[in-house]
KETORVEX-946786 format. One record per atom (N, C-alpha, C): residue number from 0; chain; atom name; y, z, x. Coordinates in Angstrom, 2 decimals. Each point is the difference from the previous one (the first is absolute). Layout:
+-------+--------+-------+---------+---------+---------+
! pamar ! drenro ! vexgu !      c2 !      c3 !      c1 !
+-------+--------+-------+---------+---------+---------+
!   NUM !      A !    CA !       Y !       Z !       X !
...
+-------+--------+-------+---------+---------+---------+
//
This chain:
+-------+--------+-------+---------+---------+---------+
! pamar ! drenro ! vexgu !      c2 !      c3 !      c1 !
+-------+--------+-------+---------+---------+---------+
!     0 !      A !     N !  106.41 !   25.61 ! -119.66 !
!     0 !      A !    CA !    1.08 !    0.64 !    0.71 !
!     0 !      A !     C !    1.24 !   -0.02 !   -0.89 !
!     1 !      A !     N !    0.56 !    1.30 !   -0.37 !
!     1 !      A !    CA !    1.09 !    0.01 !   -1.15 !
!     1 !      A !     C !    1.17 !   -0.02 !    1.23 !
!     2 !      A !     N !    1.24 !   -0.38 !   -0.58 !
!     2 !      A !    CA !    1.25 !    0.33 !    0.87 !
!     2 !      A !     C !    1.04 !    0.64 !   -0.99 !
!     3 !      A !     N !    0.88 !    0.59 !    0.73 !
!     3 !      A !    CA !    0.66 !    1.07 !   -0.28 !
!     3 !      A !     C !    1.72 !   -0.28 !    0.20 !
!     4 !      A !     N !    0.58 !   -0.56 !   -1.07 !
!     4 !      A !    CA !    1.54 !   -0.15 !    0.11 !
!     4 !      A !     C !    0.62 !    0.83 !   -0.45 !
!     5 !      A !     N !    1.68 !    0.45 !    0.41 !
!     5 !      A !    CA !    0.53 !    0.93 !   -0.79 !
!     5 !      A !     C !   -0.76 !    1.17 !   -0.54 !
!     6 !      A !     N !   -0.79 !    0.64 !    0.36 !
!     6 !      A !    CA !   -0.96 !    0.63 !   -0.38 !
!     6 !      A !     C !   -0.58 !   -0.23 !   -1.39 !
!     7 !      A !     N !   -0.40 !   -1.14 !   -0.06 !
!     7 !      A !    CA !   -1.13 !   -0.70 !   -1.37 !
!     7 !      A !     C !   -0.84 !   -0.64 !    0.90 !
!     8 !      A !     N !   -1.45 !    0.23 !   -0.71 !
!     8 !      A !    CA !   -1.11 !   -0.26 !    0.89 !
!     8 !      A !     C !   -0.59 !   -1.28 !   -0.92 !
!     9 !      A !     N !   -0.13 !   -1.53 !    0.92 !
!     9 !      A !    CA !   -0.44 !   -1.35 !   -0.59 !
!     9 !      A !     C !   -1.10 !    0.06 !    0.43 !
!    10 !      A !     N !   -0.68 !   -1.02 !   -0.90 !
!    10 !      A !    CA !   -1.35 !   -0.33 !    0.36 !
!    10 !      A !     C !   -0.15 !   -1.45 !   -0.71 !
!    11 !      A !     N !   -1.59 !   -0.49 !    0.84 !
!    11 !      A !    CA !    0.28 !   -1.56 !   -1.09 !
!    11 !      A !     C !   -0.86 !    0.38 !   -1.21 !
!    12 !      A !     N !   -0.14 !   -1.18 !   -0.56 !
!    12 !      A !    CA !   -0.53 !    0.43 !   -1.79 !
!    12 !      A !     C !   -1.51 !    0.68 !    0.57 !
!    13 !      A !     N !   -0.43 !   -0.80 !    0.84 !
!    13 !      A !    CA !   -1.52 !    1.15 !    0.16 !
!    13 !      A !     C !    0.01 !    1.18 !    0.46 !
!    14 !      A !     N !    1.21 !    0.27 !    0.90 !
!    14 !      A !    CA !   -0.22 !    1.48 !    0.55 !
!    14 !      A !     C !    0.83 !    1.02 !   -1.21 !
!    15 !      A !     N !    0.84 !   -0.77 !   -1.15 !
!    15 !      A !    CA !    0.38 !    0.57 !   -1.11 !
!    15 !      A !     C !   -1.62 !    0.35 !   -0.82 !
!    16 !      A !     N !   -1.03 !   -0.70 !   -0.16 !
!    16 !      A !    CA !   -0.69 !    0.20 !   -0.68 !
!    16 !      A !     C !   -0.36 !    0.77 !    0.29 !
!    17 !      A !     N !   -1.08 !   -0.36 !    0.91 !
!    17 !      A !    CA !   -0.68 !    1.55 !    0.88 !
!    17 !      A !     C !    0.71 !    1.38 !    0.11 !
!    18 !      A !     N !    1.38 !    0.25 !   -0.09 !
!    18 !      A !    CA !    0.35 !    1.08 !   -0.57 !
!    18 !      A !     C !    0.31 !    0.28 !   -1.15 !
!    19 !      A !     N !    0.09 !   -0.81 !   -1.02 !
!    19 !      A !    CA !    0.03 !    0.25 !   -1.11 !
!    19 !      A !     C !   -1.19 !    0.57 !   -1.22 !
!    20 !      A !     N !   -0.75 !   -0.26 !    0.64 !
!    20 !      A !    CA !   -1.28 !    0.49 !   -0.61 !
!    20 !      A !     C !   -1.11 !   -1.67 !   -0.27 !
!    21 !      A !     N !   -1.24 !    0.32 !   -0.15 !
!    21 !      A !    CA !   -1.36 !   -0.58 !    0.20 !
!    21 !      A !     C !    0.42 !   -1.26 !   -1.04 !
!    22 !      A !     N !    0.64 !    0.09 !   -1.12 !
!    22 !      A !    CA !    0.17 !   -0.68 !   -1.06 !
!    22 !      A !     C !    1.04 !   -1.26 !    0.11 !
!    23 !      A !     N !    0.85 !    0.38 !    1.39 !
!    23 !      A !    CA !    1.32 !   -0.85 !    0.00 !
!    23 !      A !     C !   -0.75 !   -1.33 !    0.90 !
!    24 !      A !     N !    0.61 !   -0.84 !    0.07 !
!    24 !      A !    CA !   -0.41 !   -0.95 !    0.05 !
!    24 !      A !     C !    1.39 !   -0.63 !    1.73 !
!    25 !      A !     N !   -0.48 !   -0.87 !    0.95 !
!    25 !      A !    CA !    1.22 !   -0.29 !   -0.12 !
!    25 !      A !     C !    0.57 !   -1.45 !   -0.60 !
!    26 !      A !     N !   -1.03 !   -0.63 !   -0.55 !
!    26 !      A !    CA !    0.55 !   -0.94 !   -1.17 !
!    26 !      A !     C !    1.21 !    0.79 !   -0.98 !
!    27 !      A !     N !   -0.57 !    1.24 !   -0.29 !
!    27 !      A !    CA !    0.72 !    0.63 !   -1.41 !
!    27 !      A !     C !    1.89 !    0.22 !    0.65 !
!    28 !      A !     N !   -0.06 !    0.62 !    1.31 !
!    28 !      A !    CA !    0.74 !    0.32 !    0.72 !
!    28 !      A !     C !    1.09 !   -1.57 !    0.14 !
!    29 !      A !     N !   -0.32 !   -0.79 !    0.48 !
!    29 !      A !    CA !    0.69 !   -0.93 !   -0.34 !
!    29 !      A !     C !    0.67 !   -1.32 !   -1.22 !
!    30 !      A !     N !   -1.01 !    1.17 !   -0.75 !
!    30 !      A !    CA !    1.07 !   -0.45 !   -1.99 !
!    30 !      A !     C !    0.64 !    0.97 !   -0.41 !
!    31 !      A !     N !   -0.34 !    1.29 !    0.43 !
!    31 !      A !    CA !    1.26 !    1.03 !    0.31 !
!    31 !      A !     C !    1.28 !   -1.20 !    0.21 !
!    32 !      A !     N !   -0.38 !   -0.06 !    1.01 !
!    32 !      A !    CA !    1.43 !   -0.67 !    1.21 !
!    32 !      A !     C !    0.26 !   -1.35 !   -1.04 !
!    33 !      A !     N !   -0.81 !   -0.86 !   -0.58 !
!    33 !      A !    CA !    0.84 !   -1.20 !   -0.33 !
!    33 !      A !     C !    0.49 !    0.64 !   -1.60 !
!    34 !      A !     N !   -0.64 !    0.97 !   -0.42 !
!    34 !      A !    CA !    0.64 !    0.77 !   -1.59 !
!    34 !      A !     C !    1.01 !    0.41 !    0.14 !
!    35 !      A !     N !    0.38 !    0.84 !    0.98 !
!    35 !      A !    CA !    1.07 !   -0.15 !    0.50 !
!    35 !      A !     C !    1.11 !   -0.80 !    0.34 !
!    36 !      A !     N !   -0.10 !   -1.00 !    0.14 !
!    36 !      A !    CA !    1.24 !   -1.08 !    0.22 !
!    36 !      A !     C !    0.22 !   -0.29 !   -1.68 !
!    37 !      A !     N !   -0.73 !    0.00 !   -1.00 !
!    37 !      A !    CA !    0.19 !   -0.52 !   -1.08 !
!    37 !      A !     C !    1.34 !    0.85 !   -0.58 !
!    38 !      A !     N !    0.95 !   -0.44 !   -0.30 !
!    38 !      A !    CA !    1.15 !    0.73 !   -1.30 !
!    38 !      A !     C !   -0.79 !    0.91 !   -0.99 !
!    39 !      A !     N !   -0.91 !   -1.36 !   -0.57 !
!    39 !      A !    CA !   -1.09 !    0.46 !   -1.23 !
!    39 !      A !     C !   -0.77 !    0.78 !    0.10 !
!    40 !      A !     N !   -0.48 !    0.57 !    0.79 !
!    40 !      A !    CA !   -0.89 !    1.14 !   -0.05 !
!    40 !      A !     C !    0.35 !    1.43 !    0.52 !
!    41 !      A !     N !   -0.86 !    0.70 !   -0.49 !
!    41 !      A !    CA !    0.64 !    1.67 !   -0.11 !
!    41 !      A !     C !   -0.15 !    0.64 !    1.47 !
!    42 !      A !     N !   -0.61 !   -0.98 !    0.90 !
!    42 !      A !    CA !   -0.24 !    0.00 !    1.15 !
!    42 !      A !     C !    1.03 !   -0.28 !    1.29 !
!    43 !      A !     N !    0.99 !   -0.79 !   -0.70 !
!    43 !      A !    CA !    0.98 !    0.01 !    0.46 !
!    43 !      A !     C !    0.82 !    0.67 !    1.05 !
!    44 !      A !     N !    0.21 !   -0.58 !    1.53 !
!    44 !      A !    CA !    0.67 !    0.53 !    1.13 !
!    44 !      A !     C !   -0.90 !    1.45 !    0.30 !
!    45 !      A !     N !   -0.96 !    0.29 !   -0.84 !
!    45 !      A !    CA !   -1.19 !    1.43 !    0.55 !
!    45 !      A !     C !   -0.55 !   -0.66 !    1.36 !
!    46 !      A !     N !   -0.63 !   -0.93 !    0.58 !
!    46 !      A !    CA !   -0.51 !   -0.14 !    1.20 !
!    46 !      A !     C !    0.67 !   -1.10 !    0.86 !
!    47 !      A !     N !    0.57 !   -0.57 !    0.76 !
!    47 !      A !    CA !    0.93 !   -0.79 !    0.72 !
!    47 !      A !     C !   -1.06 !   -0.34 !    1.05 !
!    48 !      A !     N !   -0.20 !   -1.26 !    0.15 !
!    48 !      A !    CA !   -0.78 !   -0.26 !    1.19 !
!    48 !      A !     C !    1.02 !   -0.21 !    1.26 !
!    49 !      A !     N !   -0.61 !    0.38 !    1.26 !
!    49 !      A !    CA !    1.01 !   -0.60 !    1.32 !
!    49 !      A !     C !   -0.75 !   -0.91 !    0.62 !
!    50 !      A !     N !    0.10 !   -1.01 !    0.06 !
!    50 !      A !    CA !   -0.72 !   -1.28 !    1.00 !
!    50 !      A !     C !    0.69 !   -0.25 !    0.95 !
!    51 !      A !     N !   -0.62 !    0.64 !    1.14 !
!    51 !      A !    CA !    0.40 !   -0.89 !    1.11 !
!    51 !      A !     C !   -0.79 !   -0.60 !    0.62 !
!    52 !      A !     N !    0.75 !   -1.41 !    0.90 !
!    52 !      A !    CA !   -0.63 !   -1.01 !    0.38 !
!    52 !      A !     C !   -0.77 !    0.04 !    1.29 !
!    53 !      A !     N !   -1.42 !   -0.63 !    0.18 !
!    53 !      A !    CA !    0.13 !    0.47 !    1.11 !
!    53 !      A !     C !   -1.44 !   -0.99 !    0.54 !
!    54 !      A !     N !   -1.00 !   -0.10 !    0.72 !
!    54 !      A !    CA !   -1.47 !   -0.43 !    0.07 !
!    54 !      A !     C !    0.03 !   -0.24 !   -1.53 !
!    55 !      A !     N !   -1.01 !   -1.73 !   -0.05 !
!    55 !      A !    CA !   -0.33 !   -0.32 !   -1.14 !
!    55 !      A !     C !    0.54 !    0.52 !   -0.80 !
!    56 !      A !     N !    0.30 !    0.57 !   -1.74 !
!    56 !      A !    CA !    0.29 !   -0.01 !   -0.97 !
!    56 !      A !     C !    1.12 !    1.42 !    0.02 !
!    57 !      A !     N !    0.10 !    0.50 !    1.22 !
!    57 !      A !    CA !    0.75 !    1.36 !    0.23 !
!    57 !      A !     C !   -0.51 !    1.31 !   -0.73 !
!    58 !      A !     N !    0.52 !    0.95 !   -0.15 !
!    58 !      A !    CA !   -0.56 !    0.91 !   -0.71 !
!    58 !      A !     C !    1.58 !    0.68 !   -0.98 !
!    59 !      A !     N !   -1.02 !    0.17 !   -1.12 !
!    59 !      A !    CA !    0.72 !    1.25 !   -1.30 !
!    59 !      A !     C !   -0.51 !    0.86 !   -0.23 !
!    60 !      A !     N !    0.84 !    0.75 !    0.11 !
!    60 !      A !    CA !    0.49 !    1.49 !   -0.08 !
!    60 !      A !     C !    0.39 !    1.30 !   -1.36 !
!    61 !      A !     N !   -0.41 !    0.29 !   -0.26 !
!    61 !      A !    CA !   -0.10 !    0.80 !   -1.01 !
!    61 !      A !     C !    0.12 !    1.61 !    0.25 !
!    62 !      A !     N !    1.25 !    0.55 !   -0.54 !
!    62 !      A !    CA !    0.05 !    1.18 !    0.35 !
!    62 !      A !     C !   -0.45 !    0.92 !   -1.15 !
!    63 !      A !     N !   -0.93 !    1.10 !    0.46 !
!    63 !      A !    CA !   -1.25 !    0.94 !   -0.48 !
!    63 !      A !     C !    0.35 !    1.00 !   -1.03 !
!    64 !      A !     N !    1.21 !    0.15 !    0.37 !
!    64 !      A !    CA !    0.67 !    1.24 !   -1.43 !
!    64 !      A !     C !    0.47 !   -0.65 !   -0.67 !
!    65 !      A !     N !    0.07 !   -1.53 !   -0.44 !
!    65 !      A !    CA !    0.88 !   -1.13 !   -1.02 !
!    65 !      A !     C !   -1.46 !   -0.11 !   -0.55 !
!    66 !      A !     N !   -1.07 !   -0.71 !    0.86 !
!    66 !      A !    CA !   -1.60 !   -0.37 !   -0.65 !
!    66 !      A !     C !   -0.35 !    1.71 !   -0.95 !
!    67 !      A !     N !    0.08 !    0.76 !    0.76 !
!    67 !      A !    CA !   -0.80 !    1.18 !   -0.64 !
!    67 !      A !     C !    0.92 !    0.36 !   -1.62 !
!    68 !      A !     N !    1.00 !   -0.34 !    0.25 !
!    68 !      A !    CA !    0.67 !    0.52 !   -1.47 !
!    68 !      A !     C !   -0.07 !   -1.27 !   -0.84 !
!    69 !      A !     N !   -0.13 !   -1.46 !    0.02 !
!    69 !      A !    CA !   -0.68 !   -0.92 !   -0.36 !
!    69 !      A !     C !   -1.37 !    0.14 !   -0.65 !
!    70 !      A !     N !   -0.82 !    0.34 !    0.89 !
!    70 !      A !    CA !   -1.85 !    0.38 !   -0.26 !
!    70 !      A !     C !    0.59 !    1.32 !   -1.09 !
!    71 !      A !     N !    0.87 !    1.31 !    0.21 !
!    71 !      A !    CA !   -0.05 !    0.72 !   -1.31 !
!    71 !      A !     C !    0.45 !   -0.60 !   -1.18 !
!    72 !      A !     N !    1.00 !   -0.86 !   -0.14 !
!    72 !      A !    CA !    0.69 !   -0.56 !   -1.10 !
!    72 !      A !     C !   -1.09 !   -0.96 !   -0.96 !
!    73 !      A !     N !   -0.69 !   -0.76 !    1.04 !
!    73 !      A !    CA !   -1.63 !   -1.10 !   -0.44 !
!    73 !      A !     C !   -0.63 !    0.91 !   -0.59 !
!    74 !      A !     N !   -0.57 !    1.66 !    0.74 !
!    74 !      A !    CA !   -1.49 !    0.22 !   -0.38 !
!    74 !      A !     C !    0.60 !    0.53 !   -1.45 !
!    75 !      A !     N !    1.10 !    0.86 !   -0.02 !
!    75 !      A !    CA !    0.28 !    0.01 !   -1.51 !
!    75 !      A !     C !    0.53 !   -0.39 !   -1.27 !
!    76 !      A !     N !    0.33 !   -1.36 !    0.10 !
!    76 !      A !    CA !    0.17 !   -0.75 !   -0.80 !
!    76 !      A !     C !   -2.05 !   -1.20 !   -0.40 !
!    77 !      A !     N !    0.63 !   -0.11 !   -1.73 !
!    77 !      A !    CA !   -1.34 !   -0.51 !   -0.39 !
!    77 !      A !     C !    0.05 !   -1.17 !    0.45 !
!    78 !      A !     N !   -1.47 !   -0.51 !   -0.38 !
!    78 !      A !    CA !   -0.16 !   -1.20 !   -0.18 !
!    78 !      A !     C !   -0.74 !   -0.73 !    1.88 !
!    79 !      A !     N !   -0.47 !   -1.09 !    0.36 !
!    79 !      A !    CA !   -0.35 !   -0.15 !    1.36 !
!    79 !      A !     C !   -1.22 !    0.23 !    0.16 !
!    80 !      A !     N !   -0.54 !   -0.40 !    0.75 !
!    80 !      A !    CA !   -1.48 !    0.70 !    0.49 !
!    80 !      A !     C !   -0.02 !    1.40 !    0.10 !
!    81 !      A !     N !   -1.02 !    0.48 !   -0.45 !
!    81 !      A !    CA !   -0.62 !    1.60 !   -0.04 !
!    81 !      A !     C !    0.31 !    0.49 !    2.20 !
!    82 !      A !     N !    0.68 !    0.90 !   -0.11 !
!    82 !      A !    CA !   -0.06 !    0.53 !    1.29 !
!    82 !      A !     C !   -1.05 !    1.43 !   -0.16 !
!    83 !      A !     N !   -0.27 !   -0.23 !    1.46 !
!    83 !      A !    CA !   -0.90 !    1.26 !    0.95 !
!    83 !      A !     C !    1.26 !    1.11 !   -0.98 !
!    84 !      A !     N !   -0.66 !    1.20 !    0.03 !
!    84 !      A !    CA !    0.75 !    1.30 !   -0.02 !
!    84 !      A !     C !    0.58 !    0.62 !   -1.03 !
!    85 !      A !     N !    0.08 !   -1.34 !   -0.96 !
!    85 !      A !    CA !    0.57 !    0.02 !   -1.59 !
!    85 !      A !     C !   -1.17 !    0.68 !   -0.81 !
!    86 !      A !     N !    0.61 !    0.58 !   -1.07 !
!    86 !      A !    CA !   -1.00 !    0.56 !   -0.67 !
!    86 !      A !     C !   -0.08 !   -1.44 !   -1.39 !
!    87 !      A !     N !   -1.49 !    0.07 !   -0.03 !
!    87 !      A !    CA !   -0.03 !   -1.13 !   -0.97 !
!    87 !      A !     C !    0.82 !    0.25 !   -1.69 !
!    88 !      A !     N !    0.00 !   -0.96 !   -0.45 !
!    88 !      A !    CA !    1.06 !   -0.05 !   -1.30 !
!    88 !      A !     C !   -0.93 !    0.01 !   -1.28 !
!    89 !      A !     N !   -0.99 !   -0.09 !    0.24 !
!    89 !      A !    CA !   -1.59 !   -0.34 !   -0.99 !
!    89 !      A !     C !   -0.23 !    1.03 !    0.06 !
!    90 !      A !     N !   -0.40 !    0.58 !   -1.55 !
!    90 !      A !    CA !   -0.42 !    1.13 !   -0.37 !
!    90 !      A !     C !   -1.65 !   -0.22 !   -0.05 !
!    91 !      A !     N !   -0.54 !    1.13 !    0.10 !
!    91 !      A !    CA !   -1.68 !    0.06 !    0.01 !
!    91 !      A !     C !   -0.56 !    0.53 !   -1.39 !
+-------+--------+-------+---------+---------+---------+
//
């Protein structure tokens, strides 16, 4: 179930995956979010997690047009595990 603030549509890291395509992970989805907090990385303030508190461990929040331009910035930059959809880099 995504929710919808200010008109930006959240979701948690799994319902980010599942729309992100077969390949995303929502492990991956939430190193988005901690690459993000880093100064050091080029990842920087691209995905902002929202946690709120709530039952057991509460839930975070991830809004879907911050993840999706994230997932473009990853799939085209080198280096990382081989993704779904990429054309391979190995010549035949």
């Amino acid at each position: 179930m995504t929710i919808w603030v200010n008109g930006h549509e959240y979701g948690t890291a799994s319902e980010v995956a599942v729309r992100l395509g077969e390949d995303i992970t929502e492990d991956r989805v939430r190193d988005w979010a901690r690459r993000s907090r880093n100064t050091a990385d080029p990842l920087h303030g691209q995905l902002p997690a929202h946690h709120v508190p709530g039952r057991g461990r509460g839930t975070t929040w991830y809004r879907l047009d911050q993840a999706a331009a994230v997932e473009a910035i990853t799939r085209k930059t080198p280096g990382g595990p081989p993704r779904a959809g990429m054309a391979s880099s190995a010549s035949s």
